[in-house]
N, C-alpha and C positions, 0 to 999 in steps of 0.2 A: 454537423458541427455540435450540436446540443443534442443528439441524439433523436428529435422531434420527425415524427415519421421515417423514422427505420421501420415501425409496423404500421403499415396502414389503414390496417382497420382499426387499430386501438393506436393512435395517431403519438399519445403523452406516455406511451408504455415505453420505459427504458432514458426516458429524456431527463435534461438536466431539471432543477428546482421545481420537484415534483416528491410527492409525501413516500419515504421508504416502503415499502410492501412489507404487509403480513402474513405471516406463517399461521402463528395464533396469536388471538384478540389482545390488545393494551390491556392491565392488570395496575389499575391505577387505586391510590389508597378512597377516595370518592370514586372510583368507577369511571371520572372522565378525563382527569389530570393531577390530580396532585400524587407523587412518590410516595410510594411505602416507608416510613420510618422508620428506621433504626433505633435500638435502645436507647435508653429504656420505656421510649414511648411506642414501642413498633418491635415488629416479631424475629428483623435483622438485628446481627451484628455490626458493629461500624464496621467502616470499609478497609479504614486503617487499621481496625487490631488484626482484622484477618491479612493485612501484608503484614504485618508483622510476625505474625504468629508464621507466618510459611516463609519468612527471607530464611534463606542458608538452610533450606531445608530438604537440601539434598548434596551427596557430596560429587555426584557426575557435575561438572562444570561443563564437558565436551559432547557436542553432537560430531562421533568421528566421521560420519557418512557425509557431512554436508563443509560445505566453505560460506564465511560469512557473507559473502555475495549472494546465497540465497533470502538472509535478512533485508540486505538491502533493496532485491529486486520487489521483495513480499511489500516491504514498506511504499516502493513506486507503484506496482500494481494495485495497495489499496487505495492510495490517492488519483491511482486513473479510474476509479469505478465507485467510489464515493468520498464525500467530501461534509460531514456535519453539518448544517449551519449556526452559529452559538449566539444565542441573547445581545444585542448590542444596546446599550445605553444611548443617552442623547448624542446625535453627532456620531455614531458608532463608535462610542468611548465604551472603555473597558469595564466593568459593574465590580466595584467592590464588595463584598459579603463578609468579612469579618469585624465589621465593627458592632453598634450593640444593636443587638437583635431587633427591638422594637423600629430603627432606621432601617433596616434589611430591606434591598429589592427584591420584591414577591419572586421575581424569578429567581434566586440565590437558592444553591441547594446545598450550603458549605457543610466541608467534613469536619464534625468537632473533636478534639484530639483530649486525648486524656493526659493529666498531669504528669504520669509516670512514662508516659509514653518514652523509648527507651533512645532514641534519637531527638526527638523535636522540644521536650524535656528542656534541654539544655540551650537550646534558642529559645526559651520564653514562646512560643509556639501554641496556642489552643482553639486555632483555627486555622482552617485551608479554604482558599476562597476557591468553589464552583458553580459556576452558572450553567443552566439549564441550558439545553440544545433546545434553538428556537422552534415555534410552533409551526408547522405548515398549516398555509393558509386552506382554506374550506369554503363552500360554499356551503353550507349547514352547521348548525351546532352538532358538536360529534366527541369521539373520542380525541384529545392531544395525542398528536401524528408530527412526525417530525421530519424535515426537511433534506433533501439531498440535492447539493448542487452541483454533483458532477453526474458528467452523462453516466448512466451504470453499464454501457456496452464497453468492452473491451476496446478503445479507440482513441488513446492517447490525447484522453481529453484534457490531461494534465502536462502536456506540453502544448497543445494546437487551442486552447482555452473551448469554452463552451456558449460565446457572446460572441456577437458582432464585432462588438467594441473592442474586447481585448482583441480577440482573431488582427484586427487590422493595424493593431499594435504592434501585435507580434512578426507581422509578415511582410517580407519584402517585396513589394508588389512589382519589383523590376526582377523576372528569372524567376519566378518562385521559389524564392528563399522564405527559411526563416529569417527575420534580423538577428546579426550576431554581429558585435565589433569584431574585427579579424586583428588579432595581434601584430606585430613586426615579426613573429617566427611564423606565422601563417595559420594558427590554432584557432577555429571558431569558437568563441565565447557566447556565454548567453547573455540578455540583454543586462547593462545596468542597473539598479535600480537606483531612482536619486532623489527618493524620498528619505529623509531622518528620521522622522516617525515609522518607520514601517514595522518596527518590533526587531529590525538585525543590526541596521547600518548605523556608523557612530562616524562622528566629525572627519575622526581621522583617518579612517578608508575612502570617504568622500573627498574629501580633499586629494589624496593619492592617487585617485581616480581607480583606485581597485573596490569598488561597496560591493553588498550584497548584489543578489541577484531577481531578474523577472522571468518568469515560464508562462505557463497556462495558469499553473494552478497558486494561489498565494503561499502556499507550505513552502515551496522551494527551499526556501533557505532553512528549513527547519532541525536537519542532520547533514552534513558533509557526504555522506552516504547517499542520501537522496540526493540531492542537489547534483550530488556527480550523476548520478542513472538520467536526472534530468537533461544535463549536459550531451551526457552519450547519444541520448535519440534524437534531441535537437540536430547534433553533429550528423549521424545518421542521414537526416532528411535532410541537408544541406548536400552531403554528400554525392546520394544519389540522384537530388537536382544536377549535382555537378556533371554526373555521367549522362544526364537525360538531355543536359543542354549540349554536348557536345555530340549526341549520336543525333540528336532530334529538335534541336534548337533552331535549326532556320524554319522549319514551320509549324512550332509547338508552340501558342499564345503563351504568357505566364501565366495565363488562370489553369491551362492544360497542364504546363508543368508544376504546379503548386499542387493540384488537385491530384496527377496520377503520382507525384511522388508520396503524398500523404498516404493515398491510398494502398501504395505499396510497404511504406514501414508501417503501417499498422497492419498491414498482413504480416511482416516478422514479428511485431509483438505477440500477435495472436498465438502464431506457430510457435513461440518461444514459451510462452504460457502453455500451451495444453501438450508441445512434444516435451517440456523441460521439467517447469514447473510442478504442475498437476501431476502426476504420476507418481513425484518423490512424496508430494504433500499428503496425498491420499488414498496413494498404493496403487501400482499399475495393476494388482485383479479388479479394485474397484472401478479405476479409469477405464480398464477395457472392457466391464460388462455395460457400462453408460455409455459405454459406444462414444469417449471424450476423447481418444488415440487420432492423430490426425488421420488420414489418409494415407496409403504408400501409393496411391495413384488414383486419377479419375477424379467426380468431383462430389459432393458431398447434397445430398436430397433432402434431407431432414429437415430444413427450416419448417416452422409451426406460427402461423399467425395467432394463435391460440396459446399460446406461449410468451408471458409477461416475463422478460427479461428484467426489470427491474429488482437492485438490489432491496436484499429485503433486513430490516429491521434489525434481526437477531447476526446476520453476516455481520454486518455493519459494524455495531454497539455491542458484540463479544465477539461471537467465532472467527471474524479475520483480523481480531485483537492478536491471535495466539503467537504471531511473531513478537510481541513485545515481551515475553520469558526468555526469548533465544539471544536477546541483547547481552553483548558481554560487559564488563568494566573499562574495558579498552578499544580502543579504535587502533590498528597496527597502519603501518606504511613501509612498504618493502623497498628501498633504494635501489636504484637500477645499477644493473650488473653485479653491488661489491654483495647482495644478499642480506643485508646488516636492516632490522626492522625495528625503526623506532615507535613508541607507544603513546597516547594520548588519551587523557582519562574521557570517559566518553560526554560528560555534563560539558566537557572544554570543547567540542566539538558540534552542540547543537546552538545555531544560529550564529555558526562561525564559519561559512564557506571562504574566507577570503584566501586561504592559503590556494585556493586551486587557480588563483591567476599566476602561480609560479608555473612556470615549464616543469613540467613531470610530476608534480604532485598529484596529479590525475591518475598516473600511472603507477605513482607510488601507494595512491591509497586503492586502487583493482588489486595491484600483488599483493598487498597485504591482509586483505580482506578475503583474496582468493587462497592465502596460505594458512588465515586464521582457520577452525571450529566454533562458530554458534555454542551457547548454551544447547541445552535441550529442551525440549518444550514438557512446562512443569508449569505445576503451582511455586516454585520458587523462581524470584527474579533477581536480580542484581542490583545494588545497593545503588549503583548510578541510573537506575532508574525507578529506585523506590526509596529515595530520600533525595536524590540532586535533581530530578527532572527538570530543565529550564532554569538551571540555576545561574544568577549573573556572576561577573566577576565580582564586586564586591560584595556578593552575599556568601554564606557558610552552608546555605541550605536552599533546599529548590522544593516540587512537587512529589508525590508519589503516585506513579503510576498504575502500580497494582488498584489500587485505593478508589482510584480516577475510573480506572476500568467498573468497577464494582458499580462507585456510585452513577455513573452512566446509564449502564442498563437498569438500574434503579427509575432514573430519570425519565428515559424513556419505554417504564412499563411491560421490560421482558417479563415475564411467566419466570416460574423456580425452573432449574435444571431437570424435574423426573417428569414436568409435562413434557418438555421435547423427546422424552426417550421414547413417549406413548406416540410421538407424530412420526418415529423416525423408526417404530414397531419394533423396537428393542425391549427387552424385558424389562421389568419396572423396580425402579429403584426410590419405592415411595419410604424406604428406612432404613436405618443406617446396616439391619444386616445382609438388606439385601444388594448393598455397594460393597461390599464386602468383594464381590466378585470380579467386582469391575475395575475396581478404585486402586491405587497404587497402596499400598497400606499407611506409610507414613502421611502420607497425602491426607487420607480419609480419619486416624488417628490425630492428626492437627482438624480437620471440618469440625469432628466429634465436640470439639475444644469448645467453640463459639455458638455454633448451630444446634438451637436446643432441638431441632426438629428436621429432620431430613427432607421433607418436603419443603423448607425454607431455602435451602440452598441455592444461591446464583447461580444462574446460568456459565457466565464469566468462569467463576473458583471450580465450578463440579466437571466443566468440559478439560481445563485444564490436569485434574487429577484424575480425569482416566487411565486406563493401562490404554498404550498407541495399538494399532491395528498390526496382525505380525510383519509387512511389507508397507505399512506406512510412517507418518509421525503424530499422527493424531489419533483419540479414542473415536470409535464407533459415531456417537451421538454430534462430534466437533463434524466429523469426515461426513457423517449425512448433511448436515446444516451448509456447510462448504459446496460437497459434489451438487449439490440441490444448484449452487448459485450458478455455478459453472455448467452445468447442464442447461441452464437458462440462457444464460451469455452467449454461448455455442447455437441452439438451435431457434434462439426466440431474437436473432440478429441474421436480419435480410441480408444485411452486407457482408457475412460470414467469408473468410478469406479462399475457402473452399466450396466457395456455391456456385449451383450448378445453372444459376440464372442465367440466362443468353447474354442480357444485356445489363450485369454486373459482374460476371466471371472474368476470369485470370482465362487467360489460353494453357494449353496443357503444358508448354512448353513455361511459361512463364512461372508456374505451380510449380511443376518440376522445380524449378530454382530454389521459388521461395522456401520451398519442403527441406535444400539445402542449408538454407539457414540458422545458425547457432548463435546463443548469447556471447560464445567465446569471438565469434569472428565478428560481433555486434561492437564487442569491444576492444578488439585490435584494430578495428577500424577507424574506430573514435577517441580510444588513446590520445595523450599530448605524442606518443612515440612509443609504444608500448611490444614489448618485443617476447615475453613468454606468457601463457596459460595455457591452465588444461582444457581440454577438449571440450567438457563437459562442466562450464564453471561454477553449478551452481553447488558441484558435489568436490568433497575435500582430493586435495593429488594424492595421490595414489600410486600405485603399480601398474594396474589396469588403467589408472585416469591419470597420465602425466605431462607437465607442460610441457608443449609446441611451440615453437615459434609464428608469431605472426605471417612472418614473410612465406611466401610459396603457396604453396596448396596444403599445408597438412591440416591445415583448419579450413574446410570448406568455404568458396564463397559464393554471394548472392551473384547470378550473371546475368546483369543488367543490360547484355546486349541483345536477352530476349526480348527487349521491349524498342529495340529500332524498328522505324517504320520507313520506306520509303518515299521520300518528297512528292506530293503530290504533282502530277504533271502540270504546267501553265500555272504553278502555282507561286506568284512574285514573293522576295520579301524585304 
């Protein structure tokens, strides 16, 4: 559940609320916690002129390889495997930081905005309130180490929560279901939420009885994007309960069917990560020499107890940042059957799921997102989410993302960008002629700008302005830090969906299936009614990739009637 003994010699390795792992040591401005400064007291640039200096600084808008379903799944996968924990005030009240300095919460690390600054200018704007990512606890005085509350194993801890407490919340203990209201057209929902304070829901969704939403993980309602990937594996695991009850329900307990259903969509997640995911992210030569390609058969030996799955640090607080550049301006929704795809500015879209208790808007935003292109992954990001991030309705302005990224790893003490190059044995980029090589040019030509010193350089800004690997989408020094975490996840989890344990393996027939498994039939499945995608959803249609219809066989399915057992003999029920 919380990931607590998957390893049993190292019992805390990989579990929920447990201090992120390091690569190399905290780089704190004291040596034990306090941030490096930014100008002009400190050897940084603010966070903000460097997004500013790189918005619209390139003119590719399109990644044509990919469909924007690969953002969204990126964004679910980071919140199934880490989860920040952030500063809470009295009460777990919100910490203000821009009033006047000398009142400031010690933990405020707010970004201070310059006058001329070329957007926030004109809102009266001269501060951004950030608060530190809280400290994880210790039993010694030590370096500030910072907290992760989500299990870091690949294990949909962000739908199945990581507590007791929620777990019991969230699950139907008659049938092992999840809880999900079932509509009047028959569509699993995910639970309600019917708090007003929760940061989404307002009077008048509560009243309608359509509000926000509950999962595993409190993000949910954070993007419509997510919240829908939420929805789908929820659905999923209701689903497959549905087929378990019906081949194996007269003598499956509900703890049996809760437990083997779970245990089976997280085998599709898994599969869907390293056969789908990985590969496009970080190049199938690199995935196939880490031996991260699943199986074509038989079962898989490699678990290491020796082996700290635990996410670490730098993954965290930059490098599995890197989907937030590929965010576009818009959110599309493709209408069923007429093709006609309407657009929604993306700031209108976060922590506004309500639209998915309409019939087909579920469906309408998979087609549209599976028709859209991603940005590319760059140091330039999109103005809705580097000037509107979390913007309310009645305000004119929201967060900056980029900014946020920056001051983060600030926060929590990453090292400059050319020590990781020396961990990851790539050639060293201790000065700007020698990024030269590596760097996109306009990219490094804007660094040049702020950074009086190349060894200064974020981690975050420098991974980002790499040139990408030739078969992948990221540079060299991002795809080490990345494949490093995924090599971990894969071989340092006992429960690996292809292990070859006696007594946690899949039977070969059962593998077989799972190995059938695709994000595209993940999502015909779970659809409000969803009737075309391509094959392969995470990459743009195509010629070679075009859409299928759900119905029949052209998109593989899971065959769950490898897992009938027959009734034991003398066995009442």
């Amino acid at each position: 559940m919380d990931g607590m003994c998957n390893n049993l010699q190292h019992q805390h390795w990989g579990s929920a609320l447990q201090p992120f792992r390091r690569i190399l040591p905290a780089e704190y401005e004291d040596g034990f916690s306090v941030p490096k400064p930014s100008f002009p007291t400190g050897i940084h640039p603010p966070g903000r002129q460097v997004s500013i200096c790189m918005q619209n600084a390139t003119n590719q808008l399109d990644e044509p390889r990919l469909s924007m379903l690969f953002v969204h799944f990126a964004h679910f996968l980071d919140h199934d495997m880490s989860n920040i924990a952030a500063y809470k005030g009295a009460n777990r009240s919100a910490i203000p930081c821009c009033g006047l300095v000398e009142s400031r919460h010690p933990e405020c690390f707010s970004l201070e905005l310059k006058s001329n600054d070329p957007f926030y200018k004109e809102k009266g704007l001269m501060c951004m309130d950030f608060v530190r990512s809280a400290p994880a606890p210790q039993c010694q005085i030590g370096v500030r180490e910072q907290l992760n509350q989500a299990s870091s194993y690949i294990d949909l801890s962000n739908v199945y929560s990581t507590t007791e407490k929620d777990q019991h919340g969230l699950r139907d203990i008659d049938g092992g279901y999840l809880k999900s209201p079932t509509e009047p057209d028959g569509r699993y929902m995910l639970l309600r939420s019917k708090k007003l304070g929760d940061g989404c829901n307002t009077p008048e969704m509560l009243e309608a009885n359509t509000p926000c939403f509950v999962s595993g993980d409190q993000r949910v309602n954070e993007f419509i994007g997510l919240t829908n990937m939420n929805q789908i594996w929820m659905r999923e695991h209701n689903r497959v309960t549905d087929f378990f009850i019906k081949i194996n329900g007269d003598h499956w307990s509900d703890e049996r069917l809760y437990q083997e259903t779970r245990r089976v969509v997280i085998a599709e997640m898994q599969h869907v990560v390293y056969n789908e995911f990985v590969p496009l992210l970080i190049g199938e030569k690199l995935t196939k020499s880490l031996e991260l390609s699943p199986l074509k058969e038989g079962y898989f030996y490699g678990y290491d107890d020796t082996v700290d799955a635990g996410v670490a640090n730098s993954f965290a607080s930059a490098a599995f940042r890197f989907y937030h550049s590929m965010i576009k301006d818009l959110v599309a929704f493709e209408k069923t059957g007429s093709g006609v795809t309407e657009f929604s500015p993306l700031h209108t879209m976060l922590y506004n799921p309500f639209s998915l208790w309409q019939f087909g808007k579920n469906d309408e935003l998979i087609r549209g997102s599976a028709a859209q292109n991603p940005r590319p992954i760059h140091t330039s990001f999109s103005a809705e989410v580097a000037n509107h991030l979390f913007q309310r309705d009645n305000a004119s302005f929201g967060f900056d993302l980029f900014a946020f990224n920056i001051q983060r790893g600030r926060d929590h003490g990453l090292p400059p960008y050319y020590k990781w190059r020396e961990v990851c044995n790539l050639p060293p980029t201790n000065n700007f002629t020698q990024m030269k090589e590596f760097f996109r040019p306009h990219s490094l030509e804007l660094i040049q700008r702020f950074y009086v010193d190349a060894t200064h350089l974020d981690l975050f800004t420098g991974m980002l302005a790499e040139n990408p690997l030739a078969d992948g989408l990221l540079g060299p020094m991002a795809s080490c830090i990345i494949a490093d975490q995924f090599v971990r996840a894969k071989r340092g989890d006992r429960f690996w969906y292809e292990t070859s344990d006696p007594l946690l393996r899949f039977t070969p027939e059962q593998l077989a299936s799972i190995r059938d498994v695709t994000l595209a039939r993940v999502l015909c499945d779970n659809g409000d009614a969803l009737d075309l995608i391509q094959d392969r959803a995470l990459e743009a249609v195509s010629e070679t990739n075009p859409r299928k219809h759900c119905s029949g066989y052209q998109i593989p399915r899971l065959d769950l009637t490898r897992w009938h057992e027959a009734k034991p003999e003398g066995l009442k029920h």
